[in-house]
SEFIZA-3560 file (N, C-alpha, C; in Angstrom, 3 decimals):
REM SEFIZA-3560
<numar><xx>-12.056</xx><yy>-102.026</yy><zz>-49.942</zz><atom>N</atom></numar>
<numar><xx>-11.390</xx><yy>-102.077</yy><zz>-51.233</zz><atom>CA</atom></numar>
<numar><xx>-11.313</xx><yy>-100.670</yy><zz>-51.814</zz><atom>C</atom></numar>
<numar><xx>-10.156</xx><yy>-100.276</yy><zz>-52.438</zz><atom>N</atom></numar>
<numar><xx>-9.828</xx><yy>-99.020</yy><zz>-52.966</zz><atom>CA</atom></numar>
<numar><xx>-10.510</xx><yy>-98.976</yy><zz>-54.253</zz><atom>C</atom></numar>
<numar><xx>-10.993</xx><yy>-97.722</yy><zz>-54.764</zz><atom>N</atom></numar>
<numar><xx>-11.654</xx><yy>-97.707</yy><zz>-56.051</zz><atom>CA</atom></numar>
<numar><xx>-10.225</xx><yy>-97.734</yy><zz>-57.246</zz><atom>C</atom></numar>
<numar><xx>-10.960</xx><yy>-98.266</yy><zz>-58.284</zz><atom>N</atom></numar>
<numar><xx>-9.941</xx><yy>-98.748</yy><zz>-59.176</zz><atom>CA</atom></numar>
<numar><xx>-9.983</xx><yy>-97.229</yy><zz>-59.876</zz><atom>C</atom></numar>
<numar><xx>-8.716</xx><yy>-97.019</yy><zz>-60.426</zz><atom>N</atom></numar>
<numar><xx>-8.199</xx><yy>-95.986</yy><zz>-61.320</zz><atom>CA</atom></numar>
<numar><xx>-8.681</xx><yy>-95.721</yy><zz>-62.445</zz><atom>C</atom></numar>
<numar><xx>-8.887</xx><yy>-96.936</yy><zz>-63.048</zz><atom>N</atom></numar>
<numar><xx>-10.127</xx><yy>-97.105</yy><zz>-64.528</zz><atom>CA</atom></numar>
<numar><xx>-11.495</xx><yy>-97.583</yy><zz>-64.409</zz><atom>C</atom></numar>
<numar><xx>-12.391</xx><yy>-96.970</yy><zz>-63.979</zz><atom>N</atom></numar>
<numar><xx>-13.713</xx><yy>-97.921</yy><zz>-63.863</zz><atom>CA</atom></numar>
<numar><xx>-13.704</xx><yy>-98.811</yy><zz>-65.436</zz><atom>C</atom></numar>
<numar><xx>-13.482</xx><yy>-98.325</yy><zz>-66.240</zz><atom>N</atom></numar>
<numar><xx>-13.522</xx><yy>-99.396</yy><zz>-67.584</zz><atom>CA</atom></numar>
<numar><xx>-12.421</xx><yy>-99.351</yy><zz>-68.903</zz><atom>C</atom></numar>
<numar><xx>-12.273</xx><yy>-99.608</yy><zz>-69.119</zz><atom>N</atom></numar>
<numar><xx>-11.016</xx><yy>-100.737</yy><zz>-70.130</zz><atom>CA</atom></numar>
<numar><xx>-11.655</xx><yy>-101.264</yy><zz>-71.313</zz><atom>C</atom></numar>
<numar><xx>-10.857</xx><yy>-100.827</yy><zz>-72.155</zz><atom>N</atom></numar>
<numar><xx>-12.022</xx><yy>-101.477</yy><zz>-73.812</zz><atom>CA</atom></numar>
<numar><xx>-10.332</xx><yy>-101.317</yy><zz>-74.505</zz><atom>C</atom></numar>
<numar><xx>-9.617</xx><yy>-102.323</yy><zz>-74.817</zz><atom>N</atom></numar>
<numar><xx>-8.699</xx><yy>-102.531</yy><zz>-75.866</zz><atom>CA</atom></numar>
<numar><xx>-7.471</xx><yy>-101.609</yy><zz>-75.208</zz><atom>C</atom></numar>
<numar><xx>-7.412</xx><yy>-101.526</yy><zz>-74.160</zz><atom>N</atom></numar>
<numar><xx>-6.430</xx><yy>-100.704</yy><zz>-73.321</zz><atom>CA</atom></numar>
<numar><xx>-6.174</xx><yy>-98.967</yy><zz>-73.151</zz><atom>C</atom></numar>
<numar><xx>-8.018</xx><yy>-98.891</yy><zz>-73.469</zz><atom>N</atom></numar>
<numar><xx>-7.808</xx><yy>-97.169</yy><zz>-73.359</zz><atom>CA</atom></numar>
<numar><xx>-9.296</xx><yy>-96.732</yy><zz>-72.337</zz><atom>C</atom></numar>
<numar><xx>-8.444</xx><yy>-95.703</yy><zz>-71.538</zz><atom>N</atom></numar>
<numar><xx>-9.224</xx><yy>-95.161</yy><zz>-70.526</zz><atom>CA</atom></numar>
<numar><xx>-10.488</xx><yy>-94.874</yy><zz>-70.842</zz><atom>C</atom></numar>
<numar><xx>-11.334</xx><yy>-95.051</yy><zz>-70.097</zz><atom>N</atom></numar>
<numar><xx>-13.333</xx><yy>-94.987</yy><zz>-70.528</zz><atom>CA</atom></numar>
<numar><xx>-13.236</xx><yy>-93.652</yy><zz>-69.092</zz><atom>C</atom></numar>
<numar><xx>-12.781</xx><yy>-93.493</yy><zz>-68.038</zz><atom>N</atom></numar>
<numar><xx>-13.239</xx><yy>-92.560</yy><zz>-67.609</zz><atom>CA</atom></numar>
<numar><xx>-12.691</xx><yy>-93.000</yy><zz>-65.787</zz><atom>C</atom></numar>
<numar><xx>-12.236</xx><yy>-91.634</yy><zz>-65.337</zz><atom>N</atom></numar>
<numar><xx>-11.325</xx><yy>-91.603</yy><zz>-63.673</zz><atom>CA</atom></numar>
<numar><xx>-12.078</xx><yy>-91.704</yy><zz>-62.938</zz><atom>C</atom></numar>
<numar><xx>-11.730</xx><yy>-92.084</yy><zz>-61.493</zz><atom>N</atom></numar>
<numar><xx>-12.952</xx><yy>-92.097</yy><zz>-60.181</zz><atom>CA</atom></numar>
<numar><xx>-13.100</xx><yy>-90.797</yy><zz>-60.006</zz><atom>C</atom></numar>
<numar><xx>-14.043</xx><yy>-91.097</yy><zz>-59.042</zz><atom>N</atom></numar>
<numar><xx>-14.679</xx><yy>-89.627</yy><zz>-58.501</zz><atom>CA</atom></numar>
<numar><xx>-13.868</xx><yy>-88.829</yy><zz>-57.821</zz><atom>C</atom></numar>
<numar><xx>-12.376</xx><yy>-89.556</yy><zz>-56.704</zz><atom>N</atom></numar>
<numar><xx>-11.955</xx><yy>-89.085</yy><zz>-56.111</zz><atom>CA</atom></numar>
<numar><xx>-10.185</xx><yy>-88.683</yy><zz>-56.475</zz><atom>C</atom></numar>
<numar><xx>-10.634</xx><yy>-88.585</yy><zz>-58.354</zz><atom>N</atom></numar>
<numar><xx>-9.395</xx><yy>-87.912</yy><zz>-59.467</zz><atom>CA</atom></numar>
<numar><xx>-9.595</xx><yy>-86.568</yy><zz>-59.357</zz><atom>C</atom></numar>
<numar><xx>-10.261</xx><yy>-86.170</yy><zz>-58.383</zz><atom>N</atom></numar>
<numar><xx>-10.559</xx><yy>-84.910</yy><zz>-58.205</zz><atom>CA</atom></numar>
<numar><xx>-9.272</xx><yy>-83.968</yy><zz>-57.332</zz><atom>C</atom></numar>
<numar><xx>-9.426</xx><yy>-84.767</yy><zz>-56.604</zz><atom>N</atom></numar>
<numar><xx>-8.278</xx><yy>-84.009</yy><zz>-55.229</zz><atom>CA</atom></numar>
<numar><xx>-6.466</xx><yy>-83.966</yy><zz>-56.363</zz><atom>C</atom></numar>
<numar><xx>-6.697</xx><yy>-84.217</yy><zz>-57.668</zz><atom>N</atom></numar>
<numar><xx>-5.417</xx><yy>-84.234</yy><zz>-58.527</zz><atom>CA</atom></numar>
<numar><xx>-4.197</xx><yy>-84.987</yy><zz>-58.191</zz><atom>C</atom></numar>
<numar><xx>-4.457</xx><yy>-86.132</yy><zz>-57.167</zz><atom>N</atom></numar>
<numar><xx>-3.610</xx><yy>-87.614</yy><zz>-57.604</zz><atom>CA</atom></numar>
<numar><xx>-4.227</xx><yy>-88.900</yy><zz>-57.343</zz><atom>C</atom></numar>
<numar><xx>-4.175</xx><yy>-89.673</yy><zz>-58.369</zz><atom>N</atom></numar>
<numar><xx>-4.462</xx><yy>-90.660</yy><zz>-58.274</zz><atom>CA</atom></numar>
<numar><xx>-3.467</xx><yy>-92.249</yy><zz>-58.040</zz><atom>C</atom></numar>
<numar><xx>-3.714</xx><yy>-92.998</yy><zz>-57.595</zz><atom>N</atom></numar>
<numar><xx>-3.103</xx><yy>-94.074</yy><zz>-57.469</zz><atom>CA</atom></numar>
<numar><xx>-2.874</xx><yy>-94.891</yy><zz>-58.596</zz><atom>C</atom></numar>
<numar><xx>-1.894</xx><yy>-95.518</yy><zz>-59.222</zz><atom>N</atom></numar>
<numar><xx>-2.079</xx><yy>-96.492</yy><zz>-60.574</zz><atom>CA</atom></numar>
<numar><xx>-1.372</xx><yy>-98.146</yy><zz>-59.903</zz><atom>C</atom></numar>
<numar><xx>-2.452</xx><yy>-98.858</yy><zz>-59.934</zz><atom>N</atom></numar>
<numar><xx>-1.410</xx><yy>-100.210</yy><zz>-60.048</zz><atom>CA</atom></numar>
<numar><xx>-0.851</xx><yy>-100.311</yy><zz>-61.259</zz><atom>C</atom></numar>
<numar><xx>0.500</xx><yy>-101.140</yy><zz>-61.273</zz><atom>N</atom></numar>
<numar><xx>1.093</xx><yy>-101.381</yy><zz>-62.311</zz><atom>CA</atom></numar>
<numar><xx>1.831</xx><yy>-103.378</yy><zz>-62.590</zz><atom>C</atom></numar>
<numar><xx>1.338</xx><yy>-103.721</yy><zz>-63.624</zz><atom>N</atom></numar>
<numar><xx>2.012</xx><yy>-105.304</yy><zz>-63.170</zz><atom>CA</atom></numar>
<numar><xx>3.385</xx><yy>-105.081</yy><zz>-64.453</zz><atom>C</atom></numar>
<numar><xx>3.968</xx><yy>-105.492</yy><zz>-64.452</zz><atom>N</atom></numar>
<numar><xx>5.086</xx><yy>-105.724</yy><zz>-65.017</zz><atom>CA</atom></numar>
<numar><xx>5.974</xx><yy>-107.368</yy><zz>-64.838</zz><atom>C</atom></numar>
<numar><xx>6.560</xx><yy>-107.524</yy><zz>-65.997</zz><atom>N</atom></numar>
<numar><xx>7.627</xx><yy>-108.708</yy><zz>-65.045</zz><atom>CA</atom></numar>
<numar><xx>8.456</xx><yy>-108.758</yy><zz>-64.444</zz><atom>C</atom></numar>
<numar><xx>9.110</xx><yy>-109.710</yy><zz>-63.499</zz><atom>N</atom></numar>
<numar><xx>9.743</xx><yy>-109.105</yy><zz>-62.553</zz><atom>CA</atom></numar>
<numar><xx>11.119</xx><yy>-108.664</yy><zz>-63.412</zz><atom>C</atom></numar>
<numar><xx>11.236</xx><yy>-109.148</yy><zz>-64.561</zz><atom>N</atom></numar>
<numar><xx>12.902</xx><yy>-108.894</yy><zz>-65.398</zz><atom>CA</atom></numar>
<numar><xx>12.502</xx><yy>-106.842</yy><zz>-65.284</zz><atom>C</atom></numar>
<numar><xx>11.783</xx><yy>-106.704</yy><zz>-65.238</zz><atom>N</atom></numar>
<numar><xx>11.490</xx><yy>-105.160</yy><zz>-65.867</zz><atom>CA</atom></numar>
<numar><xx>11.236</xx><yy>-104.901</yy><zz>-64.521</zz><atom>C</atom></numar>
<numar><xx>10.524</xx><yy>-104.942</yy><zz>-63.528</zz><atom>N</atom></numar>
<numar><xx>10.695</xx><yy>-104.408</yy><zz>-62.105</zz><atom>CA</atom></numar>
<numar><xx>12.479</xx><yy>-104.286</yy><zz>-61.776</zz><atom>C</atom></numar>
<numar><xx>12.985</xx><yy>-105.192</yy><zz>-62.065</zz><atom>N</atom></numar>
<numar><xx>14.430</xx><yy>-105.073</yy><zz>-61.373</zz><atom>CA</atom></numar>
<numar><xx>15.467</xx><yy>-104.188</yy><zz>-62.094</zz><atom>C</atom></numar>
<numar><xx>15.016</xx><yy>-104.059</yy><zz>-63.299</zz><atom>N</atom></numar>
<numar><xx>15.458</xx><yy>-102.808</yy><zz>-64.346</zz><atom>CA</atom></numar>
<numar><xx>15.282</xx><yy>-101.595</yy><zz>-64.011</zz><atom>C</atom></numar>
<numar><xx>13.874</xx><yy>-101.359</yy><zz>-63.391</zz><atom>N</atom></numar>
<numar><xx>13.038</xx><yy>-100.315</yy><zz>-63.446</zz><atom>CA</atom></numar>
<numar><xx>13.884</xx><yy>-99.997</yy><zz>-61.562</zz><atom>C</atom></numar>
<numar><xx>14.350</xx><yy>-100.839</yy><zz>-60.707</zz><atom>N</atom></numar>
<numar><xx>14.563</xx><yy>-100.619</yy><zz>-60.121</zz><atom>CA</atom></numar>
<numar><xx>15.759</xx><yy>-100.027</yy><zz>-59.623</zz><atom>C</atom></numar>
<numar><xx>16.873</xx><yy>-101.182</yy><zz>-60.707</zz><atom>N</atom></numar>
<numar><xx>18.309</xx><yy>-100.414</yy><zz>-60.629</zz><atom>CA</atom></numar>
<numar><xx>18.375</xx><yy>-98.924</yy><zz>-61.090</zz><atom>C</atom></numar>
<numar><xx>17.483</xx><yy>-98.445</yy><zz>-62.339</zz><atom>N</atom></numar>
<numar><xx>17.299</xx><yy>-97.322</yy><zz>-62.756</zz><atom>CA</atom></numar>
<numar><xx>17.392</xx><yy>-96.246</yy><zz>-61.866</zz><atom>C</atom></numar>
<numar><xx>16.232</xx><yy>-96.739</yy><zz>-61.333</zz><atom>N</atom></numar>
<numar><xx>16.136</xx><yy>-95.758</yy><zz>-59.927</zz><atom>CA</atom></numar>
<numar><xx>17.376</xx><yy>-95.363</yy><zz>-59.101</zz><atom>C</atom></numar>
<numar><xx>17.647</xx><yy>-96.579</yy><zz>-58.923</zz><atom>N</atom></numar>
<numar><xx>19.212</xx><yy>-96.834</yy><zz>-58.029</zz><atom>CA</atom></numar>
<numar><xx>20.042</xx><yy>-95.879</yy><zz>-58.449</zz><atom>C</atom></numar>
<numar><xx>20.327</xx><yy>-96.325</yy><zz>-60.179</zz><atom>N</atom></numar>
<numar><xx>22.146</xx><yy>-95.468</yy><zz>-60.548</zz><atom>CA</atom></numar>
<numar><xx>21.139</xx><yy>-93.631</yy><zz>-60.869</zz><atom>C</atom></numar>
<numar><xx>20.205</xx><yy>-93.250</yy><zz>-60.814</zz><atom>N</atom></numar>
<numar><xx>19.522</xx><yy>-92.252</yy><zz>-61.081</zz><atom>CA</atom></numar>
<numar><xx>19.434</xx><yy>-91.318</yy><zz>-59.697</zz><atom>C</atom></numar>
<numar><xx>19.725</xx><yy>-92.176</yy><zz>-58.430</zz><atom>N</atom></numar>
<numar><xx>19.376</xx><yy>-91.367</yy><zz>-57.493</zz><atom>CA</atom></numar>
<numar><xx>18.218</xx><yy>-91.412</yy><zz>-56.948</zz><atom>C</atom></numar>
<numar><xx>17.457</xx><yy>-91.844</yy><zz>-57.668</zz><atom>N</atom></numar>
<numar><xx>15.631</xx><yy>-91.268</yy><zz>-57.904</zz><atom>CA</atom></numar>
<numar><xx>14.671</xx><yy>-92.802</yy><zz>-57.065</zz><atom>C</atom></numar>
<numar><xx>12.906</xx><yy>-92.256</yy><zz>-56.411</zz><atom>N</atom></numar>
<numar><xx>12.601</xx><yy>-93.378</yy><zz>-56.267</zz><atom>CA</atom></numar>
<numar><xx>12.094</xx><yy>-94.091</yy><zz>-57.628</zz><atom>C</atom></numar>
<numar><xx>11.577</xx><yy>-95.205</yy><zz>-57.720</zz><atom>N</atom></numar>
<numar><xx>11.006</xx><yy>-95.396</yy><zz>-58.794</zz><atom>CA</atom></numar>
<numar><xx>9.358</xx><yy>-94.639</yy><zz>-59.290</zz><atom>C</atom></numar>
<numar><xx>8.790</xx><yy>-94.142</yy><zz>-58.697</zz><atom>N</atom></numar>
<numar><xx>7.653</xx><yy>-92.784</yy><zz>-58.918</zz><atom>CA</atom></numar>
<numar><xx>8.432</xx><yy>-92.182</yy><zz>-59.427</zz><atom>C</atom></numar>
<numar><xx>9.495</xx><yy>-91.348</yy><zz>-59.487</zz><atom>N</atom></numar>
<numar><xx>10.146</xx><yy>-90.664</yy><zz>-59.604</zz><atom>CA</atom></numar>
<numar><xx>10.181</xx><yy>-90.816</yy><zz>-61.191</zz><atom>C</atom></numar>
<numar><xx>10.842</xx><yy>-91.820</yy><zz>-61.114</zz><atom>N</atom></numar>
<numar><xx>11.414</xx><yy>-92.358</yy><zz>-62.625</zz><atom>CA</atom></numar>
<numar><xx>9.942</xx><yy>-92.736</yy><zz>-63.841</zz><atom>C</atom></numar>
<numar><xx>9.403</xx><yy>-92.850</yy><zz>-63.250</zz><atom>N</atom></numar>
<numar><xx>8.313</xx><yy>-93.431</yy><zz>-63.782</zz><atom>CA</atom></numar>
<numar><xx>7.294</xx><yy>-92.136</yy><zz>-64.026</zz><atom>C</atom></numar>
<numar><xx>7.244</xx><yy>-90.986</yy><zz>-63.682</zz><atom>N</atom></numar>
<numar><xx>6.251</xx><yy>-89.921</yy><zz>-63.355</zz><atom>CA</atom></numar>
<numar><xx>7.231</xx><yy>-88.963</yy><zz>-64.837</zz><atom>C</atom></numar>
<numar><xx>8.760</xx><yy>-88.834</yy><zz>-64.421</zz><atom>N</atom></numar>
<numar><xx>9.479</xx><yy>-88.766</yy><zz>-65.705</zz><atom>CA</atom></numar>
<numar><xx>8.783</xx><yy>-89.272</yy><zz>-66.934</zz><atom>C</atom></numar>
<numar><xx>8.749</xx><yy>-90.449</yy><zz>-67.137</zz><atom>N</atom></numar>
<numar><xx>8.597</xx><yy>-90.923</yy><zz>-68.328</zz><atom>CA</atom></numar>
<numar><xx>7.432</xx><yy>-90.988</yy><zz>-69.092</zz><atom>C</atom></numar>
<numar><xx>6.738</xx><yy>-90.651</yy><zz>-68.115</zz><atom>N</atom></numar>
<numar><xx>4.874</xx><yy>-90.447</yy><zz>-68.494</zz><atom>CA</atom></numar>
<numar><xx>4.801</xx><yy>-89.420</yy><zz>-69.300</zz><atom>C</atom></numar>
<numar><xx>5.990</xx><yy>-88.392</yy><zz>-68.466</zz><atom>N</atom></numar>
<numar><xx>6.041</xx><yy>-86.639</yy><zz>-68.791</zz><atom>CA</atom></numar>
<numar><xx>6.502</xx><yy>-86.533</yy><zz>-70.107</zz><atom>C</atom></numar>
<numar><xx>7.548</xx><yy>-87.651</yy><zz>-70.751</zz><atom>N</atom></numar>
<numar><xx>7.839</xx><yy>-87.382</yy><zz>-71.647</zz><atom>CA</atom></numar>
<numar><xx>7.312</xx><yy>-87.801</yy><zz>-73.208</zz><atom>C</atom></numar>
<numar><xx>6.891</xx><yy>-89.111</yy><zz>-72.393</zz><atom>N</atom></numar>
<numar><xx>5.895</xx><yy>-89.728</yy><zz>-73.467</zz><atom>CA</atom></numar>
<numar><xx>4.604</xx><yy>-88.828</yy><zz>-73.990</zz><atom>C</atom></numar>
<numar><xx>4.078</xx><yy>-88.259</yy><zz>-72.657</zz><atom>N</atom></numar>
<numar><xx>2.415</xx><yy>-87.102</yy><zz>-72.738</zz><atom>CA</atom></numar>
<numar><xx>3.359</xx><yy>-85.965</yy><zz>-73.681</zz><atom>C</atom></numar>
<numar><xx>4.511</xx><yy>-85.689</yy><zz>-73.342</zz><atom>N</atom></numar>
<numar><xx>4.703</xx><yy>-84.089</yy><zz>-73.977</zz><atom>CA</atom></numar>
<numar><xx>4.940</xx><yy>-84.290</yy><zz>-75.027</zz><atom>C</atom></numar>
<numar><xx>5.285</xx><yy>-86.062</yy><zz>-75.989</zz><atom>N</atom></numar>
<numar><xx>5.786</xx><yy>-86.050</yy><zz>-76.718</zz><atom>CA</atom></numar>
<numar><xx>4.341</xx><yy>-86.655</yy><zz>-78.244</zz><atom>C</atom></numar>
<numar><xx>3.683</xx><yy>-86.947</yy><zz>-77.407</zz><atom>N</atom></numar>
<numar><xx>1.853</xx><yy>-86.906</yy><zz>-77.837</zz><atom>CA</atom></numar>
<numar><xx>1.400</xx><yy>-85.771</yy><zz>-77.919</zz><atom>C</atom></numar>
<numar><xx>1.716</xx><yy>-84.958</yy><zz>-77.715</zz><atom>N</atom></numar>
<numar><xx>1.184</xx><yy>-83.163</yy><zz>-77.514</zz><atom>CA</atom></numar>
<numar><xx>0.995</xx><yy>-82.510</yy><zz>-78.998</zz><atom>C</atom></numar>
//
């Protein structure tokens, strides 16, 4: 079993990364519904882009926009 990305979760905010957030990428599961997977997917589609892609975007803009 792969180590989880969040060892702990309290009201939906990070308590702290695995050990191996070290090497500077980590893995994230993500659940969504499938109406928003297939969104998230055409996106990708008319964008060119994979969906990491699209999704690594939007992190970027949301974090820069928390800054």
């Amino acid at each position: 079993m792969k180590p989880s990305l969040l060892t702990s979760m309290t009201s939906g905010t990070a308590k702290s990364m695995p050990a191996n957030a070290s090497d500077g990428v980590v893995e994230i599961g993500l659940l969504l519904p499938s109406s928003r997977a297939a969104e998230l997917l055409k996106l990708a589609r008319d964008r060119h882009e994979s969906v990491g892609q699209v999704l690594r975007r939007l992190i970027e803009v949301e974090l820069a926009r928390s800054a």
